[in-house]
PDB file of N, CA, C and O in Angstrom:
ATOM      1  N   UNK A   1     145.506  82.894  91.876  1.00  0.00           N
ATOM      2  CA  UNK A   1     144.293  83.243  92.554  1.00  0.00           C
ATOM      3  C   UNK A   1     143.073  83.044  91.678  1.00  0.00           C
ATOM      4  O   UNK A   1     142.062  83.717  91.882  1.00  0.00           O
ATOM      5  N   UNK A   2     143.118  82.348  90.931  1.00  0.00           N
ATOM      6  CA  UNK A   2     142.000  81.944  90.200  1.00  0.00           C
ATOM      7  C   UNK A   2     140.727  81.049  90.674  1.00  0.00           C
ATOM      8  O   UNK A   2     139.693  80.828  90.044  1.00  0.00           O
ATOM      9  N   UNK A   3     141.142  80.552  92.100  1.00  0.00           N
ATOM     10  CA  UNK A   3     139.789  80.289  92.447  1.00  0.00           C
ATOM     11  C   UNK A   3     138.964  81.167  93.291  1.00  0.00           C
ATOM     12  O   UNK A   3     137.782  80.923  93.531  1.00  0.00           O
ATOM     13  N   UNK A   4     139.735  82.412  93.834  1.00  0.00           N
ATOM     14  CA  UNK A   4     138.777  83.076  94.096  1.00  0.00           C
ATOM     15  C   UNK A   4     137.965  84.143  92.913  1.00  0.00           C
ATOM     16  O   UNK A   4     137.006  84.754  93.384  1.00  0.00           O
ATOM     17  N   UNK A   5     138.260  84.385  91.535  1.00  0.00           N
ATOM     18  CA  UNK A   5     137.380  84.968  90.747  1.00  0.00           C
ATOM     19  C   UNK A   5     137.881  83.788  89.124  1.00  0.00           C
ATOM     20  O   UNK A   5     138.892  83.759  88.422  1.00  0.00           O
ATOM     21  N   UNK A   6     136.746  83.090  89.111  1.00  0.00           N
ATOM     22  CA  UNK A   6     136.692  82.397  88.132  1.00  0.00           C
ATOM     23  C   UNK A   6     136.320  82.830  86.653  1.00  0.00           C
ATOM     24  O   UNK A   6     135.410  83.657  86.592  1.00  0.00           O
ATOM     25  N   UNK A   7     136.776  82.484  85.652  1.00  0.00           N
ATOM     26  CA  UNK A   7     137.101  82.727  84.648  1.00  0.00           C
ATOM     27  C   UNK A   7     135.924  82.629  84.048  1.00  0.00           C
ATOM     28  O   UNK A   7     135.579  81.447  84.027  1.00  0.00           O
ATOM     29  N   UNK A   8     134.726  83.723  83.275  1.00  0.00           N
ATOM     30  CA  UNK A   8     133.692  82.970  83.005  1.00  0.00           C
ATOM     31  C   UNK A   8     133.501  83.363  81.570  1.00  0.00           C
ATOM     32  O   UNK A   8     133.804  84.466  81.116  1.00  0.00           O
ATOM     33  N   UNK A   9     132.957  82.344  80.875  1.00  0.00           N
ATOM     34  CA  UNK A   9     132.739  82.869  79.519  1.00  0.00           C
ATOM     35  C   UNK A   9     131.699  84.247  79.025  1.00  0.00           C
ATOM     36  O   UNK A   9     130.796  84.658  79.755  1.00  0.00           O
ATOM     37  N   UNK A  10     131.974  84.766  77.854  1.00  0.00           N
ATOM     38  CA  UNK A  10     131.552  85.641  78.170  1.00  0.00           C
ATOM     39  C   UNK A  10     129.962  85.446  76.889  1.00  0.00           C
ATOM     40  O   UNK A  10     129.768  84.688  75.939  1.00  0.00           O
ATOM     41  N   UNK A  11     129.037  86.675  77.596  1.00  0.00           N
ATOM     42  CA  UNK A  11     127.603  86.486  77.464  1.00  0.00           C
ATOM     43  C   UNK A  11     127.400  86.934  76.134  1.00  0.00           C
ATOM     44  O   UNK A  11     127.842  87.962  75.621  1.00  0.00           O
ATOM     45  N   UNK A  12     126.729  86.109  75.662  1.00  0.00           N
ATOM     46  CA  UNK A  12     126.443  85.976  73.827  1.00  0.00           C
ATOM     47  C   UNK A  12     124.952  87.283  74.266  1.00  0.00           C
ATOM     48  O   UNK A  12     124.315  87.359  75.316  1.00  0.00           O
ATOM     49  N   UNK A  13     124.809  88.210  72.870  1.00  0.00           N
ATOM     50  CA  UNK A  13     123.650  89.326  73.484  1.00  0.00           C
ATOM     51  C   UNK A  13     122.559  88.807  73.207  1.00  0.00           C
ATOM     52  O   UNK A  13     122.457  88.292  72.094  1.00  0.00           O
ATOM     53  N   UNK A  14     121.551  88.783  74.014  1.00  0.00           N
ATOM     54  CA  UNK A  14     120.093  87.922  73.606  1.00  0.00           C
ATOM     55  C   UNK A  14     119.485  88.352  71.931  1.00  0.00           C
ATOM     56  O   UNK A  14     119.950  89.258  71.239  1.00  0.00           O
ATOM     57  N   UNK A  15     118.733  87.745  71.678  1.00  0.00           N
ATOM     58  CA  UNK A  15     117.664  87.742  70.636  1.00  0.00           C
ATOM     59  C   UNK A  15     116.948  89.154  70.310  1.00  0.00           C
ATOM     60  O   UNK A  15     116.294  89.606  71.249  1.00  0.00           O
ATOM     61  N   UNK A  16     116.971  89.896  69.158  1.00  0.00           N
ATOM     62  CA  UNK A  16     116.213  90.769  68.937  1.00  0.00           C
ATOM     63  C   UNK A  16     114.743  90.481  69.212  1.00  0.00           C
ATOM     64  O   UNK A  16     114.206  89.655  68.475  1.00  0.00           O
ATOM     65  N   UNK A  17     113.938  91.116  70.284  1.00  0.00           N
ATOM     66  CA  UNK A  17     112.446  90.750  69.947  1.00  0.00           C
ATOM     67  C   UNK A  17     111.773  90.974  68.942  1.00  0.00           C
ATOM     68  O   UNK A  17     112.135  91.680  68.000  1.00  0.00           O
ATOM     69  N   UNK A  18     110.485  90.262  69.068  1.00  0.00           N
ATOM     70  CA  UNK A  18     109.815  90.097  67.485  1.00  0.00           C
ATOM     71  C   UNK A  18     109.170  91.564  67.542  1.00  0.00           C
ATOM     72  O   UNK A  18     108.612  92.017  68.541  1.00  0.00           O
ATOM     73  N   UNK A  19     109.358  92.354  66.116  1.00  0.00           N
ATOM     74  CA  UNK A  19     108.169  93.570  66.205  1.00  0.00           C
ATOM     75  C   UNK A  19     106.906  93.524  66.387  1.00  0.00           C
ATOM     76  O   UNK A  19     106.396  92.410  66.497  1.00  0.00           O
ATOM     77  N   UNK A  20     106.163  94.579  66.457  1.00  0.00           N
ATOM     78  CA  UNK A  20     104.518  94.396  65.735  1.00  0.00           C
ATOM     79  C   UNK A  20     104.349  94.222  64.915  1.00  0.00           C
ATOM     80  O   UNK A  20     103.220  93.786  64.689  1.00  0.00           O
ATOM     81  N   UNK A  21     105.479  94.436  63.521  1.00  0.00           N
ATOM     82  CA  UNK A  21     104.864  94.084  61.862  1.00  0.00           C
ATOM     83  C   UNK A  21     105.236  92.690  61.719  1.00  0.00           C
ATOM     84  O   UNK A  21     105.058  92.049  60.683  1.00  0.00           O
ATOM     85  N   UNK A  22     105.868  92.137  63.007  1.00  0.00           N
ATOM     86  CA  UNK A  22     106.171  91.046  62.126  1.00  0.00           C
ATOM     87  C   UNK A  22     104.746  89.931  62.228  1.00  0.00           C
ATOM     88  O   UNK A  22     103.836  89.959  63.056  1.00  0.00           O
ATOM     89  N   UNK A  23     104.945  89.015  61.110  1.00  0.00           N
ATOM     90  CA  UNK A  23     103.574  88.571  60.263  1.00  0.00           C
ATOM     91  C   UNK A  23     102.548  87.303  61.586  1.00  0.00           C
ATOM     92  O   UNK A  23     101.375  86.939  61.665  1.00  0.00           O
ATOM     93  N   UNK A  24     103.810  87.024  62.389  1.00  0.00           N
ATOM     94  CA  UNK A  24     103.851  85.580  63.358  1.00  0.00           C
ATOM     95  C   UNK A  24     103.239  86.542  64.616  1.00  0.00           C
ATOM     96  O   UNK A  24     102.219  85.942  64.955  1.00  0.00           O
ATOM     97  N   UNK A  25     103.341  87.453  65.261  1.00  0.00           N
ATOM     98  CA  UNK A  25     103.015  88.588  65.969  1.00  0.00           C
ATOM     99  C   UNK A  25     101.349  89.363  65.932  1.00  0.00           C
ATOM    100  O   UNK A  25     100.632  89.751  66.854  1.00  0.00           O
ATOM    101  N   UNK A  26     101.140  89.366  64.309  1.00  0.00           N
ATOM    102  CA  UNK A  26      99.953  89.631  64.109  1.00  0.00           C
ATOM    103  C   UNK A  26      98.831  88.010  63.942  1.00  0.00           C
ATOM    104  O   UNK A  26      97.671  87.868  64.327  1.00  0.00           O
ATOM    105  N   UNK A  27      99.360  87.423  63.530  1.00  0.00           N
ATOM    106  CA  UNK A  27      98.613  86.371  63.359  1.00  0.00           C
ATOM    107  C   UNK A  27      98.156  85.903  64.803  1.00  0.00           C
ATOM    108  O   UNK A  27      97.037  85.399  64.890  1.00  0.00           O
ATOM    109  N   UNK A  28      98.797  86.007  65.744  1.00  0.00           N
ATOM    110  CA  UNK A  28      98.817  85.663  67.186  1.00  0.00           C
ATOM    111  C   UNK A  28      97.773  86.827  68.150  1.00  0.00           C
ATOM    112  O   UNK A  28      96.989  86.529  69.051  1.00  0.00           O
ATOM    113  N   UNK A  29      98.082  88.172  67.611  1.00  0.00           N
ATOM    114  CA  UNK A  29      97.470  88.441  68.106  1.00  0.00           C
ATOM    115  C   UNK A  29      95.946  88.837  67.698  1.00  0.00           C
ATOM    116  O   UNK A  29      95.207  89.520  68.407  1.00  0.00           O
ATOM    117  N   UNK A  30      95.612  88.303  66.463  1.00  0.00           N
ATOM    118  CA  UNK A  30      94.293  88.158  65.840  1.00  0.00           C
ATOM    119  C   UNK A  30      93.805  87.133  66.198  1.00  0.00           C
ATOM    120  O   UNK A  30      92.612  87.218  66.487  1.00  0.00           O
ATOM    121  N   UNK A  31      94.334  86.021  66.313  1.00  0.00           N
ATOM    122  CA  UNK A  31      93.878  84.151  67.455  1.00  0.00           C
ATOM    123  C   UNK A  31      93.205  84.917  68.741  1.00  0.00           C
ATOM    124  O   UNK A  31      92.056  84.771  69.159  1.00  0.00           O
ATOM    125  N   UNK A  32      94.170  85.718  69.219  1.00  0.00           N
ATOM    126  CA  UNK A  32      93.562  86.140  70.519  1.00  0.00           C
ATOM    127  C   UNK A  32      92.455  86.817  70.815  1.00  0.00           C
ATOM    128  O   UNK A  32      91.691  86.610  71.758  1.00  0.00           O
ATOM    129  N   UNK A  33      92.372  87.801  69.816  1.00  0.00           N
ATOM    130  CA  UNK A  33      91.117  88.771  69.762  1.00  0.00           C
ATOM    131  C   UNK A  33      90.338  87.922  69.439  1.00  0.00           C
ATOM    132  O   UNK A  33      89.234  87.897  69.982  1.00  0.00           O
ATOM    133  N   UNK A  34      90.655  87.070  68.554  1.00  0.00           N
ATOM    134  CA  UNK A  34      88.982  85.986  68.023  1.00  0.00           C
ATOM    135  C   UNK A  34      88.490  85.082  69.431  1.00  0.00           C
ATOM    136  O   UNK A  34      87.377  84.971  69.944  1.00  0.00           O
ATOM    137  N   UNK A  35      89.893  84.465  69.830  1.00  0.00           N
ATOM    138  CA  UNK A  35      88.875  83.873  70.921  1.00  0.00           C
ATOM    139  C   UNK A  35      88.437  84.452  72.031  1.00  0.00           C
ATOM    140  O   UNK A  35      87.491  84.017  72.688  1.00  0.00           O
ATOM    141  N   UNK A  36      89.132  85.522  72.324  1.00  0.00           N
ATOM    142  CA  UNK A  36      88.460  86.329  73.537  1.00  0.00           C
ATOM    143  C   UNK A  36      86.610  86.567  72.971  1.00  0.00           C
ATOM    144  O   UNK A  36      85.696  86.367  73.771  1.00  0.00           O
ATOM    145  N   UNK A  37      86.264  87.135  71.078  1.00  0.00           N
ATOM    146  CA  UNK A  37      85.224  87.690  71.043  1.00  0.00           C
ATOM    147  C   UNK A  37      84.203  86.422  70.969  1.00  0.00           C
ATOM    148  O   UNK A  37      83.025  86.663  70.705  1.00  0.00           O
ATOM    149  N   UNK A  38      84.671  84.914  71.220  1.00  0.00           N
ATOM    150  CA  UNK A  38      84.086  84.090  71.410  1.00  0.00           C
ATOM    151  C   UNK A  38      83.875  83.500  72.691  1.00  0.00           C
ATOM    152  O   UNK A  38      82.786  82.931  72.768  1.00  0.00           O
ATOM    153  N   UNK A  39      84.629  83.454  73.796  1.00  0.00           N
ATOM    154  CA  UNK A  39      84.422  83.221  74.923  1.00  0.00           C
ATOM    155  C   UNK A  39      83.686  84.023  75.347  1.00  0.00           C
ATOM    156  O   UNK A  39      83.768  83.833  76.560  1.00  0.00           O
ATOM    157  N   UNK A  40      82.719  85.138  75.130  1.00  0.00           N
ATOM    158  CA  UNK A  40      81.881  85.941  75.378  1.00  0.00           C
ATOM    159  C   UNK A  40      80.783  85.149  75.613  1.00  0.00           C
ATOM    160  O   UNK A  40      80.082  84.926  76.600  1.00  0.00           O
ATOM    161  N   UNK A  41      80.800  84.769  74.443  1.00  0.00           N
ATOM    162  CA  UNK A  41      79.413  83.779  74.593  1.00  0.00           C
ATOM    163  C   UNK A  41      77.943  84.620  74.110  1.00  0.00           C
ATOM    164  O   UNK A  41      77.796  85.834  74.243  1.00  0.00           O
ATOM    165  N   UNK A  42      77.121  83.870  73.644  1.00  0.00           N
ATOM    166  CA  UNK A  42      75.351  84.289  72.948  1.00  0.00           C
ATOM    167  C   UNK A  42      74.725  85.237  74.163  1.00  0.00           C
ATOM    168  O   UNK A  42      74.482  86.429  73.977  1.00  0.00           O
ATOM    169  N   UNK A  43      74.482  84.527  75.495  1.00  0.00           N
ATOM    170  CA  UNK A  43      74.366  85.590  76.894  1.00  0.00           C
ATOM    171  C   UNK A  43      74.706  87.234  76.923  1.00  0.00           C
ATOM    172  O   UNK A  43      73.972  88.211  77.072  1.00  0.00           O
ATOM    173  N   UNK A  44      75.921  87.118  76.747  1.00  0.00           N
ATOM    174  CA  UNK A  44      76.737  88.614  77.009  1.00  0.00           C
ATOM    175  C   UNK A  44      76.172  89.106  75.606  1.00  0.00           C
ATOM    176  O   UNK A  44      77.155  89.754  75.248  1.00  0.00           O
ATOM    177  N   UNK A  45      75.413  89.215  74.746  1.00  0.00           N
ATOM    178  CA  UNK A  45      75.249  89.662  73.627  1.00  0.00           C
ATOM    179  C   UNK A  45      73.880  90.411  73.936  1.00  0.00           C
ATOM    180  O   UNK A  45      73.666  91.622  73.980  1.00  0.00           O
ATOM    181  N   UNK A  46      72.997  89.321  74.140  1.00  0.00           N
ATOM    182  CA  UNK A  46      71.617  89.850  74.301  1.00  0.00           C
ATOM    183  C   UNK A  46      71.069  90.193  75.770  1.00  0.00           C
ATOM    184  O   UNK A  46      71.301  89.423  76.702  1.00  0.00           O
ATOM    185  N   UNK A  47      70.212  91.575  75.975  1.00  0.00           N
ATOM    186  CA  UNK A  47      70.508  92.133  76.753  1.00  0.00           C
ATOM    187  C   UNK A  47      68.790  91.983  77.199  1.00  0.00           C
ATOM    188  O   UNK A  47      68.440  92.069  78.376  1.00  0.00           O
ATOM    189  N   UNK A  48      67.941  91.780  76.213  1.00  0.00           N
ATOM    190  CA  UNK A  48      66.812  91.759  76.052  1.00  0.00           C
ATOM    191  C   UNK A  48      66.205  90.087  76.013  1.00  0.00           C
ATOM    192  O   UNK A  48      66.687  89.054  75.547  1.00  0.00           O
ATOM    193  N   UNK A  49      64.938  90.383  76.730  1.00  0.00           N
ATOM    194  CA  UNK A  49      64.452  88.610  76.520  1.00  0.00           C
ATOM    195  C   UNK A  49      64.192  88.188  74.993  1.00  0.00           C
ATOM    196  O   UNK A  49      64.708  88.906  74.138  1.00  0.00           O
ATOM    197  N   UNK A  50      63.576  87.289  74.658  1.00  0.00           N
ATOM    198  CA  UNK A  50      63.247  87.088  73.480  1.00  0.00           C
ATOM    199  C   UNK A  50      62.118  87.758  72.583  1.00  0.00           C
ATOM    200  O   UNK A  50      62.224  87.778  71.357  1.00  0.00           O
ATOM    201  N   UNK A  51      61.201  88.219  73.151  1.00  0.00           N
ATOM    202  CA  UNK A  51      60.048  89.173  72.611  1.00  0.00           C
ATOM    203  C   UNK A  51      60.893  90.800  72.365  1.00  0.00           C
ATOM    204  O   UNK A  51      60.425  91.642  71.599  1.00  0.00           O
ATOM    205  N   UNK A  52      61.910  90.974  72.992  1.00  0.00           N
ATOM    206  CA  UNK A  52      62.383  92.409  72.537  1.00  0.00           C
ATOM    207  C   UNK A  52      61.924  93.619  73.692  1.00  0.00           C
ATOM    208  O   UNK A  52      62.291  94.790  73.604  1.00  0.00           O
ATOM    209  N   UNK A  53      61.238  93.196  74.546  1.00  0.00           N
ATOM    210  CA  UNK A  53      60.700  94.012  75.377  1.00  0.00           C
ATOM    211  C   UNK A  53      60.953  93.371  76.934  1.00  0.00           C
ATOM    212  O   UNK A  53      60.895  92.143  77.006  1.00  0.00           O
ATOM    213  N   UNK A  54      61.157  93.928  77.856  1.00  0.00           N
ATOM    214  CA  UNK A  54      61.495  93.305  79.388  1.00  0.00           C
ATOM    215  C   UNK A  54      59.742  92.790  79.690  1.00  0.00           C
ATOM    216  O   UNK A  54      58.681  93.144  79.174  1.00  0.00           O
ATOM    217  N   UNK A  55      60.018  92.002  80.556  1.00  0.00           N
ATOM    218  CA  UNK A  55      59.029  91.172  81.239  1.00  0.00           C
ATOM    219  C   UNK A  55      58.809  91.575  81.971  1.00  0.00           C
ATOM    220  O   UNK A  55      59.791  91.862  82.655  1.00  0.00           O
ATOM    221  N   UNK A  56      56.882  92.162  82.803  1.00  0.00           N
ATOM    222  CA  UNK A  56      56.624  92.886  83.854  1.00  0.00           C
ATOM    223  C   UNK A  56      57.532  92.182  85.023  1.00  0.00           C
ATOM    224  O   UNK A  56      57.849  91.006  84.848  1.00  0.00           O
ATOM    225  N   UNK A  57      57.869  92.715  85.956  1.00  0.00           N
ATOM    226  CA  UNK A  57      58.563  91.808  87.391  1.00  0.00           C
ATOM    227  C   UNK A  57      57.214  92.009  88.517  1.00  0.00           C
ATOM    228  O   UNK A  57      56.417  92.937  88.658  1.00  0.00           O
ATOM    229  N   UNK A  58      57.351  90.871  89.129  1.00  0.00           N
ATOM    230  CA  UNK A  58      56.347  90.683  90.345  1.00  0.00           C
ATOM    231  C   UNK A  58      56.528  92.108  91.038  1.00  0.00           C
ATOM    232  O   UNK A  58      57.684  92.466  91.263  1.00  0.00           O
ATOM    233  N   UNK A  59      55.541  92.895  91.371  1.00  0.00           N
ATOM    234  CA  UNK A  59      55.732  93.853  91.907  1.00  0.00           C
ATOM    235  C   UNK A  59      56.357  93.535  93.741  1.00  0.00           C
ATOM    236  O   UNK A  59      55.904  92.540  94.306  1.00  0.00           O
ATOM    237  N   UNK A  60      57.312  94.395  94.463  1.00  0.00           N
ATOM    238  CA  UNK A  60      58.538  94.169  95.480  1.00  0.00           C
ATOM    239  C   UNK A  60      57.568  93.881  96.714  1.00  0.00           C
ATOM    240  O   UNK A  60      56.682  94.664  97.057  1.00  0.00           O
ATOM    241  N   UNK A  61      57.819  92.749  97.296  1.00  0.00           N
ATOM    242  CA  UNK A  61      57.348  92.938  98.820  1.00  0.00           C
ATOM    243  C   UNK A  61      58.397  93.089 100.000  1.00  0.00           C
ATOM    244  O   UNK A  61      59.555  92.676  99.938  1.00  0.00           O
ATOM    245  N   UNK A  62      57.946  93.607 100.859  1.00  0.00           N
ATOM    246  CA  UNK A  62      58.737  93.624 102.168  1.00  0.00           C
ATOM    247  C   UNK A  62      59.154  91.822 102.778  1.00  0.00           C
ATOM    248  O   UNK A  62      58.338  90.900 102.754  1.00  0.00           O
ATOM    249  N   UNK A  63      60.647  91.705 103.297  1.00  0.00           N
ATOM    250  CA  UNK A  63      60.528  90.688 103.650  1.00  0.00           C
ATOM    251  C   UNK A  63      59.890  90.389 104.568  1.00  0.00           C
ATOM    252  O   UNK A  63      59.789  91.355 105.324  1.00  0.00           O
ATOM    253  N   UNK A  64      59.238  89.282 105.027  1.00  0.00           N
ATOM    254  CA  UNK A  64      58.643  88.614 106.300  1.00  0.00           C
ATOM    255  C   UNK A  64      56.919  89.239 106.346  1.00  0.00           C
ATOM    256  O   UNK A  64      56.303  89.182 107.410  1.00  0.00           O
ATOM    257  N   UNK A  65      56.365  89.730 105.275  1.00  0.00           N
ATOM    258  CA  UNK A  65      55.023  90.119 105.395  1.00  0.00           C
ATOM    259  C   UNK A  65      54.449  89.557 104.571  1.00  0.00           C
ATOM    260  O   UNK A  65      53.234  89.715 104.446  1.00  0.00           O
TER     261      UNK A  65
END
């Protein structure tokens, strides 16, 4: 009766995962933090125009008047 339950080899145990100390782990996840704090971009930094002070805004009108 061996073709109804076949003979199967048996399962080798996976791979220890990598820790947090390990050196390949940190290096990877310092790549990441750097380019995330660069895809930010000069924009997302400054919040202010270039004089340091906001620019009066056109004072608000109603639409259609």
């Amino acid at each position: 009766m061996s073709f109804l339950m076949p003979k199967r080899p048996a399962m080798t145990p996976p791979p220890a995962p990598p820790t947090k100390a390990d050196p390949a782990v940190m290096a990877a996840a310092d790549a990441e933090m750097a380019r995330q704090r660069t895809a930010s971009g000069r924009a997302a930094t400054i919040l202010t125009p270039a004089a340091g002070t906001p620019t009066a805004a056109a004072p608000k009108t109603l639409l259609g008047s």
